[in-house]
gemmi code that builds the backbone of each chain (N, CA, C; Angstrom):
import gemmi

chains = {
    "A": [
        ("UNK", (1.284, -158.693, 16.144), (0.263, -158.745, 17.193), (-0.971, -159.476, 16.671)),
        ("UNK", (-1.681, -160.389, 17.562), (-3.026, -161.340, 16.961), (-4.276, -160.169, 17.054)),
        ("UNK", (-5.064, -160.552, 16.645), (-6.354, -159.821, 16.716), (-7.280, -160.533, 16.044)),
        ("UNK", (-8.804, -160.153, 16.321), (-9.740, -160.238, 15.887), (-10.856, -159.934, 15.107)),
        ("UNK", (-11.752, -160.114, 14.195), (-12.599, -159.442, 13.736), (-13.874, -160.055, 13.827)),
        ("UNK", (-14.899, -159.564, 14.584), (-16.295, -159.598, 14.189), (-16.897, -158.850, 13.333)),
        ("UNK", (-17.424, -158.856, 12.083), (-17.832, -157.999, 11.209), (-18.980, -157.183, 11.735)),
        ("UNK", (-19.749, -158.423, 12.293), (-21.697, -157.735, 12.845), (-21.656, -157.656, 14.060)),
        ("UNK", (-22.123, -156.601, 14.369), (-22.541, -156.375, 15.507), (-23.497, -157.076, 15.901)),
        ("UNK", (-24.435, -156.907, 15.441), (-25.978, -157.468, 15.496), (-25.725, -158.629, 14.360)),
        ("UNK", (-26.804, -159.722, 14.959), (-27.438, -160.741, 13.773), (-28.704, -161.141, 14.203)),
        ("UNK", (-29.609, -161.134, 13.692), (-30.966, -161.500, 13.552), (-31.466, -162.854, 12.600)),
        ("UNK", (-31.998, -163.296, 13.592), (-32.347, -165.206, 12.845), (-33.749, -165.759, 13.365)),
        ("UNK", (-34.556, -165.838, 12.569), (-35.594, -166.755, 12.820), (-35.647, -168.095, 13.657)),
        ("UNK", (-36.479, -168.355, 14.586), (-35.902, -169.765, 15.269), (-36.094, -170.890, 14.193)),
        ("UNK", (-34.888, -171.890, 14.073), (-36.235, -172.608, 13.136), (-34.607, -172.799, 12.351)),
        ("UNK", (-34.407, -171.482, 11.834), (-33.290, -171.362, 10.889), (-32.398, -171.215, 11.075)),
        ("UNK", (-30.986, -171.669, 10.358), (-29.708, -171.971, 10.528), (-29.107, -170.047, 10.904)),
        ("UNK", (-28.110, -170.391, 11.357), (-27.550, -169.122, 11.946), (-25.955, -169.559, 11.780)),
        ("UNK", (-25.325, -168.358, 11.166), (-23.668, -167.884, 11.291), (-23.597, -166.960, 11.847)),
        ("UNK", (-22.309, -166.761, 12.537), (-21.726, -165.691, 13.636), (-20.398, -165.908, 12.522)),
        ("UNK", (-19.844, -164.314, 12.272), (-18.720, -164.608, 11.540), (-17.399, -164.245, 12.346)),
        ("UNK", (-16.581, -164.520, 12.171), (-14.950, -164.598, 12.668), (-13.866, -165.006, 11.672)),
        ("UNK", (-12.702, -163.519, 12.152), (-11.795, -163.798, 10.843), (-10.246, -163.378, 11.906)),
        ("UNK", (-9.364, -163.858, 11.691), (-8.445, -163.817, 12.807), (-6.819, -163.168, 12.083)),
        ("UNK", (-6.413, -162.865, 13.279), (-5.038, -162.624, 12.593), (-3.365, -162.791, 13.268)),
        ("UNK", (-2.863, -164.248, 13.230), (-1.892, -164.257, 14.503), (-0.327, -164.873, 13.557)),
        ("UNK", (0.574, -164.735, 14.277), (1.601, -165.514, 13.728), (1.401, -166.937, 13.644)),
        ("UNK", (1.887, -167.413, 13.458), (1.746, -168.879, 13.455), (0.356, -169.663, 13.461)),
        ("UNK", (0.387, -170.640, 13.812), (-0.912, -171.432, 14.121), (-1.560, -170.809, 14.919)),
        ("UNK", (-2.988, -170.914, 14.962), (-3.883, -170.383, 15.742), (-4.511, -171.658, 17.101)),
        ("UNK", (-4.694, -171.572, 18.480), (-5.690, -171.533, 18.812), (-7.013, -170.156, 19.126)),
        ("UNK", (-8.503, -170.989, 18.727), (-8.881, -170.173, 18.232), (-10.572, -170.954, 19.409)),
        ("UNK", (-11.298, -169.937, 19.862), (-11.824, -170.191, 20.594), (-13.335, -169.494, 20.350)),
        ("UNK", (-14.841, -170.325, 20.650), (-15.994, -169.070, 20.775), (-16.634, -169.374, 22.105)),
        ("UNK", (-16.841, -167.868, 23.097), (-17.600, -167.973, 24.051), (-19.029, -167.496, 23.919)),
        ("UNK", (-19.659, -167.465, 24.898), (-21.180, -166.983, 25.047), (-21.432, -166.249, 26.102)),
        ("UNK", (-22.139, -165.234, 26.222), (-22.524, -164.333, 27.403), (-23.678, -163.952, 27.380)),
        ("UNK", (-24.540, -164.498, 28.802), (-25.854, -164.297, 28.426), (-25.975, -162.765, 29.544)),
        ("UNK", (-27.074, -162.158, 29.203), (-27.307, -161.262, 30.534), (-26.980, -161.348, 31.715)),
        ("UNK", (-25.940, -160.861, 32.194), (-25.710, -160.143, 33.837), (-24.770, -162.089, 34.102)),
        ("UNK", (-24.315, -162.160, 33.119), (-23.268, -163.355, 33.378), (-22.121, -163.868, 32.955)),
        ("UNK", (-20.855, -164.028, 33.042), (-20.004, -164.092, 32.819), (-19.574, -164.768, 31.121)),
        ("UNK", (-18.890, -164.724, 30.404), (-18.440, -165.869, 29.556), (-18.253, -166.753, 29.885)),
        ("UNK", (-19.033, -167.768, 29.028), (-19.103, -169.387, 29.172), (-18.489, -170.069, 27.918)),
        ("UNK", (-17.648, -170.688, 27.655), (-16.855, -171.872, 27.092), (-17.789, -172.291, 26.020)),
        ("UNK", (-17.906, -172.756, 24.694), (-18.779, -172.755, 23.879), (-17.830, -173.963, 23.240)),
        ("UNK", (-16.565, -173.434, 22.466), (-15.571, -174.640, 21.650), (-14.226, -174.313, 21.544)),
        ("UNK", (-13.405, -174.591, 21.101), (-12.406, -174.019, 20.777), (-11.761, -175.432, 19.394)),
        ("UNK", (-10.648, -174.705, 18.892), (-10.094, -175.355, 17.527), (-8.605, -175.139, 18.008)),
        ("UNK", (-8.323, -176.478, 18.173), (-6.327, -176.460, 18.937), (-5.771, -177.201, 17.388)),
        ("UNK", (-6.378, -178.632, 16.671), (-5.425, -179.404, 15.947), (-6.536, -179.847, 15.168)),
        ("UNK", (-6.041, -180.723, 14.424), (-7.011, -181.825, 13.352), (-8.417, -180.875, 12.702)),
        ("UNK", (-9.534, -181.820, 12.910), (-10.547, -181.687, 12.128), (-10.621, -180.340, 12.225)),
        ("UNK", (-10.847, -179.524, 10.786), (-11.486, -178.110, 10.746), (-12.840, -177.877, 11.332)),
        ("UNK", (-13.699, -179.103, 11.224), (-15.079, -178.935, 11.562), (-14.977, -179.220, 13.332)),
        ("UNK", (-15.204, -178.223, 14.117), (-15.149, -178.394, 15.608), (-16.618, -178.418, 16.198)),
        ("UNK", (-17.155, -179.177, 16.992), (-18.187, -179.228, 17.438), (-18.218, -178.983, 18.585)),
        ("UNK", (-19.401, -178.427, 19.280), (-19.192, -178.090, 21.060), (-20.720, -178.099, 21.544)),
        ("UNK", (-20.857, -177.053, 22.429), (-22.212, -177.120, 23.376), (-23.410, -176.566, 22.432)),
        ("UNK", (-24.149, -177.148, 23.155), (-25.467, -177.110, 22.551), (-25.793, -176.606, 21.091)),
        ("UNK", (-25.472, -177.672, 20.288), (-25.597, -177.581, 18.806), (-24.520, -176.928, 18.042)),
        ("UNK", (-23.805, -176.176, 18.716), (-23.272, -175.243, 18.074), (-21.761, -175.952, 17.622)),
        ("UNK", (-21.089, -175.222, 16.368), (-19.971, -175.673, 15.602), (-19.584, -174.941, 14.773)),
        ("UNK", (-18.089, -175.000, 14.571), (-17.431, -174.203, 13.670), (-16.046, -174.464, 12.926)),
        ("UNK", (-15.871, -174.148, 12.244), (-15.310, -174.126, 10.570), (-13.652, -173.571, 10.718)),
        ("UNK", (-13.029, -174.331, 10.841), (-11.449, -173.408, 10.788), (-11.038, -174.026, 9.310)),
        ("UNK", (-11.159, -172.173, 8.508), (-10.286, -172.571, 7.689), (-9.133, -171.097, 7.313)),
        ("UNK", (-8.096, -172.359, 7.207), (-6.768, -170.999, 7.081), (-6.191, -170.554, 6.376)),
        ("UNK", (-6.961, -170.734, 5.044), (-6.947, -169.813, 4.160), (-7.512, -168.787, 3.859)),
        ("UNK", (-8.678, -168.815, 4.386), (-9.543, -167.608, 4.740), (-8.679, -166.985, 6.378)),
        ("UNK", (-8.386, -167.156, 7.307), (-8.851, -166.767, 8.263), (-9.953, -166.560, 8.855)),
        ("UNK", (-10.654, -167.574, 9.037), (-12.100, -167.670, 9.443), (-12.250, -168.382, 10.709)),
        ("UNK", (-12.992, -167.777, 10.868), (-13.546, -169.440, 12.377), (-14.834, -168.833, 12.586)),
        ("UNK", (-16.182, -169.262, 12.084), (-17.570, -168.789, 11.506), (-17.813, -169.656, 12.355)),
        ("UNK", (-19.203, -169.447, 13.534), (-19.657, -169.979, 14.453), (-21.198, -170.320, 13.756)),
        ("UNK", (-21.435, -171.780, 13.515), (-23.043, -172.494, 13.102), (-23.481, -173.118, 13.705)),
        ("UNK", (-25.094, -173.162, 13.908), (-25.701, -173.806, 14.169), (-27.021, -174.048, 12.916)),
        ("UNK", (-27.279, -175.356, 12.548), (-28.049, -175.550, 11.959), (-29.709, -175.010, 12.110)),
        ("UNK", (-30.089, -175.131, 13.565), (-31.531, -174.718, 14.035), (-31.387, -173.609, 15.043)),
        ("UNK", (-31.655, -172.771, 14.594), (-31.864, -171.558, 16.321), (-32.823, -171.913, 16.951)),
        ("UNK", (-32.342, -171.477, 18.223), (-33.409, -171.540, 19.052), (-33.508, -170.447, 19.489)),
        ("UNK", (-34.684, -169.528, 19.899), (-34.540, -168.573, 20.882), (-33.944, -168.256, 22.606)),
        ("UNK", (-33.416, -169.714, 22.861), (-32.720, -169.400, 23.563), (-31.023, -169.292, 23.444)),
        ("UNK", (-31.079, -169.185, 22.089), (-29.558, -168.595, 21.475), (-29.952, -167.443, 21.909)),
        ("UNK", (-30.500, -166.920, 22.031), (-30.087, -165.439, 22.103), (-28.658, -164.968, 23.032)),
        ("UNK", (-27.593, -163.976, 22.780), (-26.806, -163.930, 23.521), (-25.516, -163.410, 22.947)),
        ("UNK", (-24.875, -162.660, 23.492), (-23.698, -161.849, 23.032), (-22.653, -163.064, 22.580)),
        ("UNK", (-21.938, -162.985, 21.680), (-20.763, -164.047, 21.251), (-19.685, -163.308, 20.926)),
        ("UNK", (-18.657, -164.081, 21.553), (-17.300, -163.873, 21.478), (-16.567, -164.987, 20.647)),
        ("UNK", (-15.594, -164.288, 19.323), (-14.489, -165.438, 18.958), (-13.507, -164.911, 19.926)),
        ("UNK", (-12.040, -165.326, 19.475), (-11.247, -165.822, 20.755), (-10.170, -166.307, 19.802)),
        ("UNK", (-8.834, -165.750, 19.854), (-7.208, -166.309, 19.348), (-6.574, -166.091, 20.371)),
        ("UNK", (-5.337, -166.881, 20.601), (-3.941, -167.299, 21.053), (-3.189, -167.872, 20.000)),
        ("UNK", (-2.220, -167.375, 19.492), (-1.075, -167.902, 19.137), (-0.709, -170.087, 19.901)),
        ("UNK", (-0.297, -170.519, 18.996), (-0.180, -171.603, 19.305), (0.636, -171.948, 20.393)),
        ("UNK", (2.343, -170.619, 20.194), (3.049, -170.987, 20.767), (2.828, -169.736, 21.570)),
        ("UNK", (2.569, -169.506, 22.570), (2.389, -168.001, 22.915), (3.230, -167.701, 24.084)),
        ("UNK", (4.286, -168.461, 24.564), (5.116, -167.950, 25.302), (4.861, -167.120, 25.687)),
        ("UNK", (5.077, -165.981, 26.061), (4.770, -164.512, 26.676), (4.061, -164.059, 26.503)),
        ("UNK", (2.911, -164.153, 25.368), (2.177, -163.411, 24.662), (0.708, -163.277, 25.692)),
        ("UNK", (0.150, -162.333, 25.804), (-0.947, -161.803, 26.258), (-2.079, -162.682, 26.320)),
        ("UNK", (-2.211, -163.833, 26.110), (-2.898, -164.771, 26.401), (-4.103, -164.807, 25.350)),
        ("UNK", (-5.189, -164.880, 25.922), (-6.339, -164.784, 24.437), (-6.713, -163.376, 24.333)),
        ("UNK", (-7.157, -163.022, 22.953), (-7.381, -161.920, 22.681), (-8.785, -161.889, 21.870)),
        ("UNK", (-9.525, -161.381, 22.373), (-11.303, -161.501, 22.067), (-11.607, -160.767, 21.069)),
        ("UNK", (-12.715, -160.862, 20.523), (-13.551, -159.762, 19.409), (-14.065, -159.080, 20.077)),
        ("UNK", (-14.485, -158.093, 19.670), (-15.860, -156.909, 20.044), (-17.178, -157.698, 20.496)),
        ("UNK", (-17.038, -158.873, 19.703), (-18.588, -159.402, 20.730), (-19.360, -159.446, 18.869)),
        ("UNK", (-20.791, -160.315, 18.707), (-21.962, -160.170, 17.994), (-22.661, -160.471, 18.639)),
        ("UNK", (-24.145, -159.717, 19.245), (-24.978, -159.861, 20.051), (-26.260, -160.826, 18.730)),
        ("UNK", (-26.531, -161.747, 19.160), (-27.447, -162.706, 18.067), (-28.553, -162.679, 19.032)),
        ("UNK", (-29.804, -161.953, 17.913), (-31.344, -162.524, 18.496), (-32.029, -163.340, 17.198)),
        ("UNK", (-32.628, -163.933, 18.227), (-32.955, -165.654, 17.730), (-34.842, -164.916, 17.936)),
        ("UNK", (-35.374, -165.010, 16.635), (-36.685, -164.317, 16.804), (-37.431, -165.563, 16.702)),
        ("UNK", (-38.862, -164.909, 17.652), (-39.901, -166.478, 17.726), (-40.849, -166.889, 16.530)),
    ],
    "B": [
        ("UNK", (-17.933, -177.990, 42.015), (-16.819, -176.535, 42.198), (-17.698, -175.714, 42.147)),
        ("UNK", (-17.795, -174.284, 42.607), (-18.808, -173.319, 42.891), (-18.679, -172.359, 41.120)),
        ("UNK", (-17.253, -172.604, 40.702), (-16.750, -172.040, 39.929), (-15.944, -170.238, 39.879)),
        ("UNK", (-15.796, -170.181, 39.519), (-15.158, -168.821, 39.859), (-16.005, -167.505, 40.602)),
        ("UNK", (-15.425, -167.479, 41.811), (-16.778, -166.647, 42.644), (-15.728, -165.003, 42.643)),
        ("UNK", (-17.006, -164.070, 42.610), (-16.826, -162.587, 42.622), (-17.665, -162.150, 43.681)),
        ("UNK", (-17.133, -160.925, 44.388), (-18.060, -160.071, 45.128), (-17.424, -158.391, 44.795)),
        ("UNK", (-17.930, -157.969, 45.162), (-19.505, -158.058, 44.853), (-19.979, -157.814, 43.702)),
        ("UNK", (-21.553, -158.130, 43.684), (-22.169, -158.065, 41.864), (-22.381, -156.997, 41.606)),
        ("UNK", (-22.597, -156.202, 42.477), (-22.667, -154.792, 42.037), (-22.100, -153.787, 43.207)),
        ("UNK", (-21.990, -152.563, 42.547), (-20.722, -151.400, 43.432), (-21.236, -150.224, 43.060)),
        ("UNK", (-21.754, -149.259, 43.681), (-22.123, -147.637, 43.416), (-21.200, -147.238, 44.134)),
        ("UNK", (-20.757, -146.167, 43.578), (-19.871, -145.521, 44.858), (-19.713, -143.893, 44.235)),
        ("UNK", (-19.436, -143.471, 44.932), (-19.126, -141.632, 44.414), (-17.428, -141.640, 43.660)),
        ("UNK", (-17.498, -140.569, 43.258), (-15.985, -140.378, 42.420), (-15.139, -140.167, 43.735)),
        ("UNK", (-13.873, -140.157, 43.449), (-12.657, -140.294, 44.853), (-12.795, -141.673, 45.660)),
        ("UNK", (-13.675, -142.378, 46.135), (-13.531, -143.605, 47.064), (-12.674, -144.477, 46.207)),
        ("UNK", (-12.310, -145.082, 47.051), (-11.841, -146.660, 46.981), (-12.350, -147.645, 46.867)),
        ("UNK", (-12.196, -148.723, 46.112), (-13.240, -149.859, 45.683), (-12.301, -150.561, 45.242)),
        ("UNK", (-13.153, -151.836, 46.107), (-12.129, -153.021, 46.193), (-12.734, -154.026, 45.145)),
        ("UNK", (-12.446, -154.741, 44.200), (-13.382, -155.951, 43.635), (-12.362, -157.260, 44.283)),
        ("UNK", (-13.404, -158.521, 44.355), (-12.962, -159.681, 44.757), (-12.825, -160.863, 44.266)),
        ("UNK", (-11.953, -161.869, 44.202), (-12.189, -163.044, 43.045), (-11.601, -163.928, 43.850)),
        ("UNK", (-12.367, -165.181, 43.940), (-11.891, -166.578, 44.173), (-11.656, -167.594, 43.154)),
        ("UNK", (-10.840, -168.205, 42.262), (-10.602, -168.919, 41.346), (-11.196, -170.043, 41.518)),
        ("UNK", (-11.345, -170.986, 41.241), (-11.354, -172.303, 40.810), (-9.899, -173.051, 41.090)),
        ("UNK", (-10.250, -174.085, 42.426), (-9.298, -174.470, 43.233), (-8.480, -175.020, 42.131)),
        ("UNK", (-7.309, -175.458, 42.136), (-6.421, -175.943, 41.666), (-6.131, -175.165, 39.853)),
        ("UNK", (-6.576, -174.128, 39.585), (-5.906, -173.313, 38.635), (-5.218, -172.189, 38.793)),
        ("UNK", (-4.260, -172.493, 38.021), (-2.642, -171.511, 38.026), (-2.683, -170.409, 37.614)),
        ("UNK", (-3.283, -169.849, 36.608), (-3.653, -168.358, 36.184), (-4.774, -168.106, 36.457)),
        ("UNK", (-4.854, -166.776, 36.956), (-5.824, -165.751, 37.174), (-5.912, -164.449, 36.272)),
        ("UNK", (-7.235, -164.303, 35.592), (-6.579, -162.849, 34.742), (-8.399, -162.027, 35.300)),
        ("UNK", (-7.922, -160.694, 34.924), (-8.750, -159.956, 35.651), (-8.782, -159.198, 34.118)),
        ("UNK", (-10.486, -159.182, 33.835), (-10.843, -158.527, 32.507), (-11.805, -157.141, 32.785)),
        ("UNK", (-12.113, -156.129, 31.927), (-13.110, -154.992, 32.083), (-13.428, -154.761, 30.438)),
        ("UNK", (-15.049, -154.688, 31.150), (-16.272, -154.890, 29.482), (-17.168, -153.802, 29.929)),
        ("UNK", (-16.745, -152.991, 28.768), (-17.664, -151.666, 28.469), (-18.090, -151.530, 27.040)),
        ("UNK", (-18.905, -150.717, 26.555), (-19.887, -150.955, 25.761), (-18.975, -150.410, 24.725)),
        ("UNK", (-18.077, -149.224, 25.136), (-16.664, -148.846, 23.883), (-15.396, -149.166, 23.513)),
        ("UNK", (-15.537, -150.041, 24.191), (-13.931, -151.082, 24.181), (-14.534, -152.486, 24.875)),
        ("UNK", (-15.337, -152.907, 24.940), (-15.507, -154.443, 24.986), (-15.033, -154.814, 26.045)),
        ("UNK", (-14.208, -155.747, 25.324), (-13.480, -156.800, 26.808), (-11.902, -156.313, 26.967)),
        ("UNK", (-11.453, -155.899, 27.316), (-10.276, -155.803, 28.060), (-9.345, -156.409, 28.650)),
        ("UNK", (-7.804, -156.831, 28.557), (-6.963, -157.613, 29.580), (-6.744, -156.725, 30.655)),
        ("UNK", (-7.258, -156.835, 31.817), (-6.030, -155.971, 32.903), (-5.051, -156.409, 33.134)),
        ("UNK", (-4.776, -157.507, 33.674), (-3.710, -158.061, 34.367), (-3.902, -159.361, 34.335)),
        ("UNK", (-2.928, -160.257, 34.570), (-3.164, -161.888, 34.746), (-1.756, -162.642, 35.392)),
        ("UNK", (-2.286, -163.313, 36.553), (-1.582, -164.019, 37.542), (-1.053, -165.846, 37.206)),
        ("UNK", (0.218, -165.985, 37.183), (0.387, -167.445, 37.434), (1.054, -167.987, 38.472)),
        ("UNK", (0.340, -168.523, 38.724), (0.612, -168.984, 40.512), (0.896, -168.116, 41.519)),
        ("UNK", (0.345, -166.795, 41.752), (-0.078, -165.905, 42.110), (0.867, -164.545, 42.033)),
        ("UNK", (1.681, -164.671, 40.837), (2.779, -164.156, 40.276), (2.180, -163.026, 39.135)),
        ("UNK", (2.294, -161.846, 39.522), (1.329, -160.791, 38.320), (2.467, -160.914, 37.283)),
        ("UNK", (2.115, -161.279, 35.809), (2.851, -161.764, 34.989), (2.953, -160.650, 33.699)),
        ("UNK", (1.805, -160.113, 33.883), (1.443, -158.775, 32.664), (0.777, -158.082, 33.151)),
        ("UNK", (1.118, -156.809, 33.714), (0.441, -155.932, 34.003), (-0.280, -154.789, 33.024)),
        ("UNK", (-0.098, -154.927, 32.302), (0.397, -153.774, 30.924), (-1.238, -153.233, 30.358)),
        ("UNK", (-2.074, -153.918, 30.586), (-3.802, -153.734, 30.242), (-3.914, -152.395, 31.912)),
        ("UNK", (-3.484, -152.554, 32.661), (-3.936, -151.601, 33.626), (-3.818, -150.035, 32.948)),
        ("UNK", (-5.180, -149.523, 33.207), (-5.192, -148.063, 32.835), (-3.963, -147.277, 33.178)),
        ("UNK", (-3.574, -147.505, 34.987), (-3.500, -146.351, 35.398), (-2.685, -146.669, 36.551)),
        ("UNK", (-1.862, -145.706, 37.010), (-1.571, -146.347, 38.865), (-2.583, -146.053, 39.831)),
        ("UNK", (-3.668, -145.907, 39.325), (-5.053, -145.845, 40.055), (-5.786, -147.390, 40.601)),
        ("UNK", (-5.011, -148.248, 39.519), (-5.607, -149.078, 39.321), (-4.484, -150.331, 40.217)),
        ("UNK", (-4.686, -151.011, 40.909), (-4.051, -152.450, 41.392), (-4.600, -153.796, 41.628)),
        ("UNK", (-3.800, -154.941, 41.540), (-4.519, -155.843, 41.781), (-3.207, -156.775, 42.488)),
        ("UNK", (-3.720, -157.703, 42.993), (-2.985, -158.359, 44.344), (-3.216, -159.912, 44.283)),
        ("UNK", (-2.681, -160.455, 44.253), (-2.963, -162.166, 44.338), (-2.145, -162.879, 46.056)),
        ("UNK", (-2.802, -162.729, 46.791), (-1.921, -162.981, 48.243), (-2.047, -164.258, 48.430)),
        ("UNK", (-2.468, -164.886, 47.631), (-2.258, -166.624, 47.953), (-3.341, -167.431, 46.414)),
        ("UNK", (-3.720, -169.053, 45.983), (-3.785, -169.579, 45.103), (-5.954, -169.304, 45.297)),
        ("UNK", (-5.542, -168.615, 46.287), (-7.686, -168.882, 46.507), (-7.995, -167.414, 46.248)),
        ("UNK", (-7.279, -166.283, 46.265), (-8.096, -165.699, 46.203), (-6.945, -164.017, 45.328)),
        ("UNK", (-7.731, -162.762, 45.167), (-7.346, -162.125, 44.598), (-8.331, -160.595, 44.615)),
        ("UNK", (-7.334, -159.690, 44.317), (-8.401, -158.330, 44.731), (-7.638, -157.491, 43.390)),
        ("UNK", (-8.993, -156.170, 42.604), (-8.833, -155.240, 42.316), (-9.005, -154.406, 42.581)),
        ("UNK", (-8.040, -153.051, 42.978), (-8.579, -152.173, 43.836), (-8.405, -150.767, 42.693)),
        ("UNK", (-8.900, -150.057, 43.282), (-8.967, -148.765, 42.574), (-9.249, -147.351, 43.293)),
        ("UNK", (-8.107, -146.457, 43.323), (-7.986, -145.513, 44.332), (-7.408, -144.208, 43.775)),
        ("UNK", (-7.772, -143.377, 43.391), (-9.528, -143.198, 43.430), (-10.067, -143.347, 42.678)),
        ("UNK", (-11.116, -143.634, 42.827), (-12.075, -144.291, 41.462), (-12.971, -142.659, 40.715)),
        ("UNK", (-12.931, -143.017, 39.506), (-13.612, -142.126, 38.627), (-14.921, -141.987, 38.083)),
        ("UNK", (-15.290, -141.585, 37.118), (-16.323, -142.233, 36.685), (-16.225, -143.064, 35.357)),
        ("UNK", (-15.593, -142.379, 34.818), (-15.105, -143.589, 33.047), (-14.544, -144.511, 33.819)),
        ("UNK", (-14.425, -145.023, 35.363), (-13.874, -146.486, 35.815), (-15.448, -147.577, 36.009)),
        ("UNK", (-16.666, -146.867, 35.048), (-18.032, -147.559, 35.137), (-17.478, -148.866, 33.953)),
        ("UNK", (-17.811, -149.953, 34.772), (-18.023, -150.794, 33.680), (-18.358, -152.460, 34.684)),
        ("UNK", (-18.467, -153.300, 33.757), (-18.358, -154.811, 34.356), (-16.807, -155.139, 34.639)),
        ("UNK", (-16.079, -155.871, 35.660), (-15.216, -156.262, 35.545), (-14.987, -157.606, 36.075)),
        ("UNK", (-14.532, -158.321, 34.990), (-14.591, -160.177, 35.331), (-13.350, -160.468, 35.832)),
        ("UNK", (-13.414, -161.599, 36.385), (-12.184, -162.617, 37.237), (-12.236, -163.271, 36.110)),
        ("UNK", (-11.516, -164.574, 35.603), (-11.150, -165.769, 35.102), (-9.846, -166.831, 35.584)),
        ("UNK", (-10.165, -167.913, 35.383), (-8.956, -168.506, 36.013), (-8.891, -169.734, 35.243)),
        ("UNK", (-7.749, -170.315, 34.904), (-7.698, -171.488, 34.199), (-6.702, -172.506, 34.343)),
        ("UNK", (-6.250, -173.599, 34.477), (-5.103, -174.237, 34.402), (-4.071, -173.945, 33.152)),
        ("UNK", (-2.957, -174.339, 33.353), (-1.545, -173.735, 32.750), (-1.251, -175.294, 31.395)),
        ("UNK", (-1.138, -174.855, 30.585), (-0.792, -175.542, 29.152), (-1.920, -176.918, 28.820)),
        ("UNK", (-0.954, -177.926, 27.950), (-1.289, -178.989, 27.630), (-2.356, -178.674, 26.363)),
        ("UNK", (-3.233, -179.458, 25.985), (-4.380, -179.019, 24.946), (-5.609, -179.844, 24.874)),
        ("UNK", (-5.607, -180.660, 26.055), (-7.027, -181.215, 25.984), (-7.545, -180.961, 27.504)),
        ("UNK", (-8.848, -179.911, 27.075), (-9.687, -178.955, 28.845), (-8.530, -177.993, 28.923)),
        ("UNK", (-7.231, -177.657, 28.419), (-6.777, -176.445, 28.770), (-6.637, -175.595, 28.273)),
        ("UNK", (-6.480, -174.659, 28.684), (-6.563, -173.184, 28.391), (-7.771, -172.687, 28.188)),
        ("UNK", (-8.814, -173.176, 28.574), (-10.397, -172.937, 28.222), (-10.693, -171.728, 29.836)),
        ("UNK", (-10.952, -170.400, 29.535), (-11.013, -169.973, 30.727), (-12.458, -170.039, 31.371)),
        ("UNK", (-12.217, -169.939, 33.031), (-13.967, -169.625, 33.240), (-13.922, -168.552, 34.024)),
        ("UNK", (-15.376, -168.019, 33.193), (-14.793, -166.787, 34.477), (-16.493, -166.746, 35.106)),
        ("UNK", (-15.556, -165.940, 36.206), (-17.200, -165.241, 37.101), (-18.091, -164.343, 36.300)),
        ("UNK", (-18.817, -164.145, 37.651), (-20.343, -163.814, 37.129), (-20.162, -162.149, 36.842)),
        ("UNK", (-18.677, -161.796, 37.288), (-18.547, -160.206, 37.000), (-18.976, -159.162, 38.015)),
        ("UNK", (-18.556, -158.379, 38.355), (-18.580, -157.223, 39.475), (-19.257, -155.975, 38.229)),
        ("UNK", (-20.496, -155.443, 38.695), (-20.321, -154.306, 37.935), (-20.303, -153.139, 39.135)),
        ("UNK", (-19.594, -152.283, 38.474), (-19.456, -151.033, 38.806), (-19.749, -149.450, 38.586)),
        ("UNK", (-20.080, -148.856, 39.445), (-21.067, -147.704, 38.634), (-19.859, -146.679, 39.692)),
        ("UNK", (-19.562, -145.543, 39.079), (-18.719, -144.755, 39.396), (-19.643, -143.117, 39.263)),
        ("UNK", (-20.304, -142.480, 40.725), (-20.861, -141.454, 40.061), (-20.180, -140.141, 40.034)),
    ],
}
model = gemmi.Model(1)
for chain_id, residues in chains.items():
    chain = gemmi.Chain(chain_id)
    for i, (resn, *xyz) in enumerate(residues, 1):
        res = gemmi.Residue()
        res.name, res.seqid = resn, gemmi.SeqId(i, " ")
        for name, pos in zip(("N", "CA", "C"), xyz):
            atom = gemmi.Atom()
            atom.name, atom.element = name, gemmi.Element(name[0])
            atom.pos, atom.b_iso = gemmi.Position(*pos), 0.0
            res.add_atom(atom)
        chain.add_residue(res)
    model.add_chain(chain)
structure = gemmi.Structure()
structure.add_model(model)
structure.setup_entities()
């Protein structure tokens, strides 16, 4: 069975300064591997995801992340916070080949405040 | 696209009623999955539709709990009778079916919350 791990609940970051969200995964085979965003009283929004090639994945607004599979990682960065990072984050696995399989399977969430 | 629309955003209701939640997908995508986010279990699978075909039911609590896909626009969760541990947010999502470039990326609505007293 795949699963997820967010270690922190909470993360706290100065604006200004670089910020990690951590993610560590666990599936058969190849991973797709995905991070969303949820701001107050609004749905999950699409952030990046990692299907093939480059480990380094880049996506919306600054944000990027790291697949590596020897760790099981997929660590969500951004070089500069902003305070309008603020916002609950979700990583995100599917199995590559997932035939039947339950489709994506989320973390617990890390709620990140981005202080002024 | 309006993007994935829900009604309603919010639901009070007493314990025993019936409560319907509502979801319109995002025209031309093949799966529909219906999620629930509470503060002690997070996010949740309930159920999820392809081509309006309930494909996994197996996240549903309860036979309290149903959901219905009667055509590609639209979709209902119902819950009869509703409790109070049935308090939580519960999202629509909908996405197109395979390939790997824009797919499988879900979107979902803005979420139904629900308060069960």
């Amino acid at each position: 069975a795949q699963s997820v791990a967010q270690p922190e609940d909470q993360v706290n970051v100065a604006e200004g300064n670089p910020l990690t969200v951590k993610c560590t995964y666990s599936v058969s085979g190849n991973p797709y591997l995905f991070w969303y965003v949820q701001y107050p009283n609004r749905g999950l929004q699409f952030l990046l995801k990692y299907i093939t090639g480059d480990n380094l994945v880049k996506g919306s607004y600054g944000f990027e992340a790291e697949f590596n599979k020897s760790q099981t990682s997929f660590h969500l960065k951004k070089p500069s916070a902003l305070v309008s990072d603020s916002a609950l984050y979700f990583c995100a696995v599917r199995p590559f080949s997932s035939g039947s399989a339950r489709q994506l399977t989320f973390g617990s969430g890390t709620q990140l405040t981005v202080l002024p | 696209d309006a993007g994935v629309i829900q009604s309603p955003r919010h639901e009070v209701t007493e314990m025993g009623q019936e409560v319907t939640l509502r979801c319109k997908p995002i025209s031309g995508h093949d799966y529909l999955f219906w999620y629930r986010q509470t503060m002690m279990r997070g996010l949740e699978l309930l159920i999820y539709f392809n081509n309006n075909v309930p494909i996994d039911d197996s996240g549903m609590p309860e036979d309290r709990f149903s959901a219905k896909m009667p055509n590609a626009s639209f979709s209902t969760l119902k819950i009869q009778p509703s409790e109070p541990r049935d308090s939580a947010v519960y999202f629509c999502a909908s996405r197109l079916q395979g390939g790997t470039s824009g797919a499988n990326v879900l979107t979902f609505g803005a979420g139904s919350r629900l308060t069960v007293l």
